[in-house]
Residue frames relative to the residue before (quaternion, step in Angstrom):
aa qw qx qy qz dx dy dz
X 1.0000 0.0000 0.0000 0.0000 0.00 0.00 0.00
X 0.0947 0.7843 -0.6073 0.0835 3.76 -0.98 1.03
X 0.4589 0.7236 -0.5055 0.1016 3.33 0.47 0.85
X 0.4687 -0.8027 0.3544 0.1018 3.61 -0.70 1.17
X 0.4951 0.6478 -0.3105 0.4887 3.39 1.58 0.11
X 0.3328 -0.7642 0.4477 0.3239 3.95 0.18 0.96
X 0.6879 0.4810 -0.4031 0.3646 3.86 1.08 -0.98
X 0.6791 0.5746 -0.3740 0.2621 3.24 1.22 -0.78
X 0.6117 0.5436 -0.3061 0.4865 3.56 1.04 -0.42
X 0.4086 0.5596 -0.4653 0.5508 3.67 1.43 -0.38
X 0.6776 0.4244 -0.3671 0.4753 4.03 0.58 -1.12
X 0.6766 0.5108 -0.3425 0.4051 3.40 0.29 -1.03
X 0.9068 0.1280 -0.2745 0.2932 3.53 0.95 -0.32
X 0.1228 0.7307 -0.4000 0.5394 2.79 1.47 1.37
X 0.6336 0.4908 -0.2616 0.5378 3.61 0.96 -1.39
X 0.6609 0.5334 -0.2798 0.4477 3.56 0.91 -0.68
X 0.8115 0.3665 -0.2200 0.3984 3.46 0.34 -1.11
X 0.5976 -0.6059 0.4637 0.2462 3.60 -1.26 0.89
X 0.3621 -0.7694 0.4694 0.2378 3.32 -0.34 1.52
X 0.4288 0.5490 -0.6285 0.3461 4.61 0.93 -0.31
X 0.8117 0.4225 -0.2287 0.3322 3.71 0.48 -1.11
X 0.3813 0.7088 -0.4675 0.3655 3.31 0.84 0.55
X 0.5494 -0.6450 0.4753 0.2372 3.28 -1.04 1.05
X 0.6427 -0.5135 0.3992 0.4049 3.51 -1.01 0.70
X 0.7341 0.4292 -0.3662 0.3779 3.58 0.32 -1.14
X 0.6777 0.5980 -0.2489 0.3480 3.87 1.06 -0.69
X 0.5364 0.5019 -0.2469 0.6320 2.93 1.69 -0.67
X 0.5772 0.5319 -0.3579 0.5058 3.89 0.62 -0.39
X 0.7017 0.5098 -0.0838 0.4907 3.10 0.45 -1.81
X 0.8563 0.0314 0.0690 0.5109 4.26 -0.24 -1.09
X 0.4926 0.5420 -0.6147 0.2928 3.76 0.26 -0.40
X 0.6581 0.3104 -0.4744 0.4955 4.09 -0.65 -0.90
X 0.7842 0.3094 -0.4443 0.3032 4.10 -0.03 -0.26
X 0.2208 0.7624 -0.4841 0.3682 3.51 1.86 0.20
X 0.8143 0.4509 -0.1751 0.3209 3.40 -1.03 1.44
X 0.5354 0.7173 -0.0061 0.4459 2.87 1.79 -1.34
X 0.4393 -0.6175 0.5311 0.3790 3.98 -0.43 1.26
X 0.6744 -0.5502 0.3847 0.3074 3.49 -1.35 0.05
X 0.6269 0.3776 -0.4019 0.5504 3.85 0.64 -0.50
X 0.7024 0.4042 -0.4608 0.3618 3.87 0.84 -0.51
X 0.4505 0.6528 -0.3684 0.4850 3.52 0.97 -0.71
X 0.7729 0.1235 -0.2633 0.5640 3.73 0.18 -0.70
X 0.6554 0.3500 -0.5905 0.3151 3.64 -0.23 -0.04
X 0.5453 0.5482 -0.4313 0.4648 4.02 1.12 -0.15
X 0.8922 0.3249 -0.0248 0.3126 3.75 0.50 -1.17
X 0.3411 0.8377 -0.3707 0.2112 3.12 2.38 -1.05
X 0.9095 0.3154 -0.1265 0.2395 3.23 0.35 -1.77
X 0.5121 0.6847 -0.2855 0.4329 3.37 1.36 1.09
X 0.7449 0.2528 -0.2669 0.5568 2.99 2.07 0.44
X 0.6696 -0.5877 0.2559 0.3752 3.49 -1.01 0.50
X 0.4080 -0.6508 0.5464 0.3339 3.53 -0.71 1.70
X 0.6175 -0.6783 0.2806 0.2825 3.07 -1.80 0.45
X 0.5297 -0.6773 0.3958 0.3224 3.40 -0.49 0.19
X 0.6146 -0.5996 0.2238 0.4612 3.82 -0.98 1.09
X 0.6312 0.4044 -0.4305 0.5027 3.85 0.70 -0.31
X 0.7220 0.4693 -0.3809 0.3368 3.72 0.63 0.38
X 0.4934 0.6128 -0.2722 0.5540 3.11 2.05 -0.23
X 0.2948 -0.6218 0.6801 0.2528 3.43 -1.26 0.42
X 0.5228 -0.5256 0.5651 0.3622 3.49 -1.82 0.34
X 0.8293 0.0223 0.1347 0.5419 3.31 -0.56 -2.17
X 0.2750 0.7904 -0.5472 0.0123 3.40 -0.80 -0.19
X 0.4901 -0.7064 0.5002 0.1027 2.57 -1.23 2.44
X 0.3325 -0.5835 0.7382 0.0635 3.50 -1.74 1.46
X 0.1209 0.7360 -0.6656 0.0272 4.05 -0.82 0.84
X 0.8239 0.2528 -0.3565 0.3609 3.90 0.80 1.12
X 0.5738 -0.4978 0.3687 0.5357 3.48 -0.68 -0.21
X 0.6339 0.5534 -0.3406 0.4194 3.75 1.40 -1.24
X 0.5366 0.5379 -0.3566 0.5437 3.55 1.29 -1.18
X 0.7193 0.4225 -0.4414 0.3305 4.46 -0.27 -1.45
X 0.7183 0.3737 -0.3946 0.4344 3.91 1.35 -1.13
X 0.5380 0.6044 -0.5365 0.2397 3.37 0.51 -0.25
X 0.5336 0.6746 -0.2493 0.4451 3.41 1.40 -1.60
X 0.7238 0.4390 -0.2805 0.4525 3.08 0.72 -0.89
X 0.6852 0.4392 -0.4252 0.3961 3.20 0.16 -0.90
X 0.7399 0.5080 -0.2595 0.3566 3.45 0.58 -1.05
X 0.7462 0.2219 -0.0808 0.6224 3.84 1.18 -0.64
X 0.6508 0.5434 -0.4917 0.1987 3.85 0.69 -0.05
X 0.5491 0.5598 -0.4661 0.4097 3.52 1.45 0.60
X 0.6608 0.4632 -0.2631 0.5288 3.83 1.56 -0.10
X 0.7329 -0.5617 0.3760 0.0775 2.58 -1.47 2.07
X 0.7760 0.4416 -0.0888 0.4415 3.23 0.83 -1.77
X 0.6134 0.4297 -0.3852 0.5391 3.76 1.21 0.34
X 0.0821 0.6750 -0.7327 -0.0300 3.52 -1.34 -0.16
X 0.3746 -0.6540 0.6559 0.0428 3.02 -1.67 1.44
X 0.0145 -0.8592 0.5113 -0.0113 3.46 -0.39 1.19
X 0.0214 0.7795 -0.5077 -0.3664 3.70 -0.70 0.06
X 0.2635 -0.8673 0.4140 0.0835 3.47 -1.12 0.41
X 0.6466 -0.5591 0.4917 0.1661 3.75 -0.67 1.43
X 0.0330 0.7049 -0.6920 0.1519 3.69 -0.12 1.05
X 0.6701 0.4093 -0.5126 0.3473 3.55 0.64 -0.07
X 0.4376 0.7362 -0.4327 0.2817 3.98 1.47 -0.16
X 0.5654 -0.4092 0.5388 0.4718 3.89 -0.72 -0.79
X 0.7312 -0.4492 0.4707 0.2049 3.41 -1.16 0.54
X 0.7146 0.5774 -0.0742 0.3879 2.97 0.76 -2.00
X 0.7250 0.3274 -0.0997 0.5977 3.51 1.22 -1.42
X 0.5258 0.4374 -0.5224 0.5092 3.96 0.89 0.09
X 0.8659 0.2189 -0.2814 0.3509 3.37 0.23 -0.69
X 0.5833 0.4363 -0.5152 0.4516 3.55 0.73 0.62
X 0.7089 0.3691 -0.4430 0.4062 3.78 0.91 0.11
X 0.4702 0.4622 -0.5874 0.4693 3.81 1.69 -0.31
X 0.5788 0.6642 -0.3815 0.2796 4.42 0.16 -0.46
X 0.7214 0.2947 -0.2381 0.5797 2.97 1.28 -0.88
X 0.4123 0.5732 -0.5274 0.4725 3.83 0.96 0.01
X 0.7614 0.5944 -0.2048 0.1582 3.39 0.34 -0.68
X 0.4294 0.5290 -0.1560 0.7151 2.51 1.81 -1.77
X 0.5997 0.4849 -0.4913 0.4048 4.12 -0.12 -0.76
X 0.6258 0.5874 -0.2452 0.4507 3.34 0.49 -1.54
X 0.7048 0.4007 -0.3288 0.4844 3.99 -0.10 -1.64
X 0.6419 0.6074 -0.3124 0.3485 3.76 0.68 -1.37
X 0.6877 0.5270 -0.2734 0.4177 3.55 0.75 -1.36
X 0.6441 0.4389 -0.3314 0.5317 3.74 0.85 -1.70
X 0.3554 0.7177 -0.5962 0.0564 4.08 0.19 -0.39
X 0.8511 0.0254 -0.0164 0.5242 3.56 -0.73 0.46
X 0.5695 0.5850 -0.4953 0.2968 3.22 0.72 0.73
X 0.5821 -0.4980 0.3926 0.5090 4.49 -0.66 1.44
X 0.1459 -0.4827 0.8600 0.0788 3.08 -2.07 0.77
X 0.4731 -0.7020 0.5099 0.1531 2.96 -1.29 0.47
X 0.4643 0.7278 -0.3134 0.3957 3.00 1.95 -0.27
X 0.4635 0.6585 -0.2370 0.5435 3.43 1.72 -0.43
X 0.7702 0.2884 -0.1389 0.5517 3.66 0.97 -0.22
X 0.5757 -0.6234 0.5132 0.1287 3.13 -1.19 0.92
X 0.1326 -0.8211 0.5152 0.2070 3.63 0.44 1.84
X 0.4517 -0.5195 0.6325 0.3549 3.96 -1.92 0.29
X 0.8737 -0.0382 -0.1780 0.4512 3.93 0.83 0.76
X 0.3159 -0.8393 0.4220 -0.1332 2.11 -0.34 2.21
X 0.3555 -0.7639 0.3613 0.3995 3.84 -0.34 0.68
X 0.5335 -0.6742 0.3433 0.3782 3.78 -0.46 0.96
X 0.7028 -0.0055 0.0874 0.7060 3.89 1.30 -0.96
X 0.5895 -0.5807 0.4035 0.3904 3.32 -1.15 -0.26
X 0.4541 -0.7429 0.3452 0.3504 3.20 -0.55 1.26
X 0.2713 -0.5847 0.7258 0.2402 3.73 -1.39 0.46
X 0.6482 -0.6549 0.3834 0.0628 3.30 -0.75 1.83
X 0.8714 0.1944 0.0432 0.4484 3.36 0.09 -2.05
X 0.2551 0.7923 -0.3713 0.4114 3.19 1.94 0.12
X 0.8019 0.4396 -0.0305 0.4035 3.09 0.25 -2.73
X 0.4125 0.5999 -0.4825 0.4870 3.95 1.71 -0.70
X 0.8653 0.3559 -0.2328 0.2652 2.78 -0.36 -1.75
X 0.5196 0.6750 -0.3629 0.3777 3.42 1.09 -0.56
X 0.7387 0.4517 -0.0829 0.4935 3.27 0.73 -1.50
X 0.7906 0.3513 -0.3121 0.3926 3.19 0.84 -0.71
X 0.3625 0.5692 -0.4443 0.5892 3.58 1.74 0.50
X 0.5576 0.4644 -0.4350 0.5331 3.94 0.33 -1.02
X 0.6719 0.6452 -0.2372 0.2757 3.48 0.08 -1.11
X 0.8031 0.3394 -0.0396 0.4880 3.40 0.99 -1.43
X 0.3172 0.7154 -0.3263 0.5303 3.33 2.21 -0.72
X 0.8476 0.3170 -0.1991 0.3762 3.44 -0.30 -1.75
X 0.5991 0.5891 -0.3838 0.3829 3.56 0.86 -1.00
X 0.4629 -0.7632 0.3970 0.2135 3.66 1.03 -0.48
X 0.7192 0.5500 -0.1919 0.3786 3.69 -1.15 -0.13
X 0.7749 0.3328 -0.1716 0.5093 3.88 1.57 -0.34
X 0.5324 -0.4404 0.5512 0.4677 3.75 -0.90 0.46
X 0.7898 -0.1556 0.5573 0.2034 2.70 -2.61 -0.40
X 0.8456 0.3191 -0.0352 0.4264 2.87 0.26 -1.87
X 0.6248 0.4273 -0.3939 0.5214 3.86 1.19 -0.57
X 0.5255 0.5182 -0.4395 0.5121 3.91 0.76 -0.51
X 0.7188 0.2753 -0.3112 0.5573 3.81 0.19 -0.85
X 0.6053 0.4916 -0.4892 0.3907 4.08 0.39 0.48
X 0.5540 0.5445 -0.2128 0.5927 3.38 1.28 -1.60
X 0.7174 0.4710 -0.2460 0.4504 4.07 0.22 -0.85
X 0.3974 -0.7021 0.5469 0.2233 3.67 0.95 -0.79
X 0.2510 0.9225 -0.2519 0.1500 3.35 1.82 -0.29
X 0.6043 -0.2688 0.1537 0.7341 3.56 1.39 -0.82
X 0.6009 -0.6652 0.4432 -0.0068 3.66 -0.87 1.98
X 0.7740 0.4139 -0.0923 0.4702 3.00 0.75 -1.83
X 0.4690 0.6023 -0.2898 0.5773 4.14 1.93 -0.16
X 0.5591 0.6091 -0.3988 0.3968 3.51 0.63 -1.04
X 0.1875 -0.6743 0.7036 0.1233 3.89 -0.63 1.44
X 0.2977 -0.5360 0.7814 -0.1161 3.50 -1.57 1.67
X 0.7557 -0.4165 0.4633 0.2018 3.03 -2.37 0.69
X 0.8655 0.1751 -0.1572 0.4422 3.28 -0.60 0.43
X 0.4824 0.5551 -0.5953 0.3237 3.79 0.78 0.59
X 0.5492 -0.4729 0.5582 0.4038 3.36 -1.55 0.29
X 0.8271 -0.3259 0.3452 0.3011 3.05 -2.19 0.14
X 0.7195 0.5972 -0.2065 0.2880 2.59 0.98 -1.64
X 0.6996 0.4944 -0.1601 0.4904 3.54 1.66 -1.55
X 0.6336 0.5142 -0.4312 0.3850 3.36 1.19 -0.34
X 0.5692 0.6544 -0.2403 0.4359 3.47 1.39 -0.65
X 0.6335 0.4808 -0.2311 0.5604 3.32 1.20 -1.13
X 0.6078 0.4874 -0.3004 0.5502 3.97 1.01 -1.11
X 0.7600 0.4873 -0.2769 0.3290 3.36 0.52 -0.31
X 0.5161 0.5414 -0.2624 0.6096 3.37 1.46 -0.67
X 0.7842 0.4652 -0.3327 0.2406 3.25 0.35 -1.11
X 0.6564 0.5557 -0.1440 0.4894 3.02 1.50 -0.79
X 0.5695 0.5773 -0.3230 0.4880 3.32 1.11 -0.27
X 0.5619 0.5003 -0.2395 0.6136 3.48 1.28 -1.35
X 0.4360 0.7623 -0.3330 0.3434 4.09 0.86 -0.56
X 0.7711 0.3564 0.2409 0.4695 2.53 0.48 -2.29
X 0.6324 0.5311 -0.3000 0.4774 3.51 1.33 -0.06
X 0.5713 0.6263 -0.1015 0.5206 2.72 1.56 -0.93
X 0.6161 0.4376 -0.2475 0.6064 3.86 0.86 -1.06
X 0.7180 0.4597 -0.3998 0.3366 3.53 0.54 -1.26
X 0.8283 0.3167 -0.2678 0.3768 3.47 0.87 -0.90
X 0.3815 0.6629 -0.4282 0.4813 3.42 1.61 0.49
X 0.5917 0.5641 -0.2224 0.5312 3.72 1.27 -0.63
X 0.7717 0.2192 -0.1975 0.5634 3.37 0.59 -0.74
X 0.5548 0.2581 -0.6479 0.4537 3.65 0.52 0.89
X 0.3598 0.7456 -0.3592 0.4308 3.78 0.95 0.19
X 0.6131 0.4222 -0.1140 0.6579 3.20 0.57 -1.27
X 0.6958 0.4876 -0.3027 0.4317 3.86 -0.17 -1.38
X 0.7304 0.5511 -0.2528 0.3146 3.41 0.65 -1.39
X 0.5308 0.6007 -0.1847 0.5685 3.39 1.32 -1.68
X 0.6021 0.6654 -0.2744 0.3456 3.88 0.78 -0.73
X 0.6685 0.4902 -0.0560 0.5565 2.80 1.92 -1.68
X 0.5722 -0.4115 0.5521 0.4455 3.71 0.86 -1.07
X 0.8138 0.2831 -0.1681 0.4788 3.50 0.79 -0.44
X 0.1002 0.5698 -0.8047 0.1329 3.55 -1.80 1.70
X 0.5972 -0.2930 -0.7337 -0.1383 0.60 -1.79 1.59
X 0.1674 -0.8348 0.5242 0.0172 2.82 -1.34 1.21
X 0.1927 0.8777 -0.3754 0.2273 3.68 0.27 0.79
């Protein structure tokens, strides 16, 4: 799992958690969109939580595949406030950045007078700022946990979970033992960091950990 959008992992752990235990206001608030691909899920529910904030926003950010342009997409081609651009590197300098200037200004000009939502008190609010590659790895342990069939320690191999755990050719008994514990204790840790995750999202509130 690598997705870089804080609401979207709020969905992702929603998908996880057991709608009996949901808090009254969540049911009210998301259950009938419970289920729902992701771009439908937010265009039904989007406007009930708190957009992100500028330290949650990226600036520029450079797209170098087709897997990488759909991914972008999926993840931003329902938001206003992004734009996929390609750009002419064989032009001058001079003319990229006097026509990316006036894209902009085009852009600021168009949204004029049009509601932010920032103007309203969202009904889910993020609890802190999410820590992105945290909530992956989290989830994507939760993930491999349920599916079944793997240690501690092979989930935290298969996850990438801790690098420096990973038993290699030539350690002694002793290090493979020690690489093994450590990682297990790793991965125990994520697993039950996930499921106050899950638990939390239950409540209205991410991150919860």
């Amino acid at each position: 799992m690598n997705y870089d959008n804080p609401h979207r992992l709020w969905y992702e752990a929603l998908q996880r958690s057991d709608t009996e235990k949901w808090s009254q206001k969540c049911k009210d608030f998301l259950l009938d969109a419970r289920g729902k691909p992701w771009e439908d899920w937010w265009e039904a529910v989007g406007m009930y939580f708190e957009p992100l904030k500028r330290e949650q926003r990226f600036t520029v950010a450079e797209v170098t595949s087709e897997q990488e342009a759909a991914g972008w997409w999926e993840d931003y081609g329902w938001d206003e406030d992004v734009r996929l651009l390609y750009v002419n590197l064989l032009e001058p300098d001079s003319r990229l950045l006097e026509d990316f200037a006036k894209l902009i200004q085009s852009y600021r000009k168009n949204k004029a007078g049009r509601p932010r939502f920032e103007a309203m008190a969202p009904d889910f609010p993020f609890s802190r700022i999410p820590k992105i590659k945290v909530i992956n790895d989290m989830l994507t342990v939760w993930d491999l946990k349920q599916a079944g069939g793997k240690t501690l320690y092979e989930i935290g191999v298969e996850a990438g979970a801790s690098p420096n755990h990973v038993i290699k050719a030539g350690d002694t008994k002793q290090e493979q033992t020690d690489k093994k514990k450590m990682m297990t204790i790793t991965v125990a840790r994520m697993l039950q960091r996930a499921n106050d995750l899950i638990k939390g999202v239950e409540q209205g509130s991410f991150p919860t950990y």
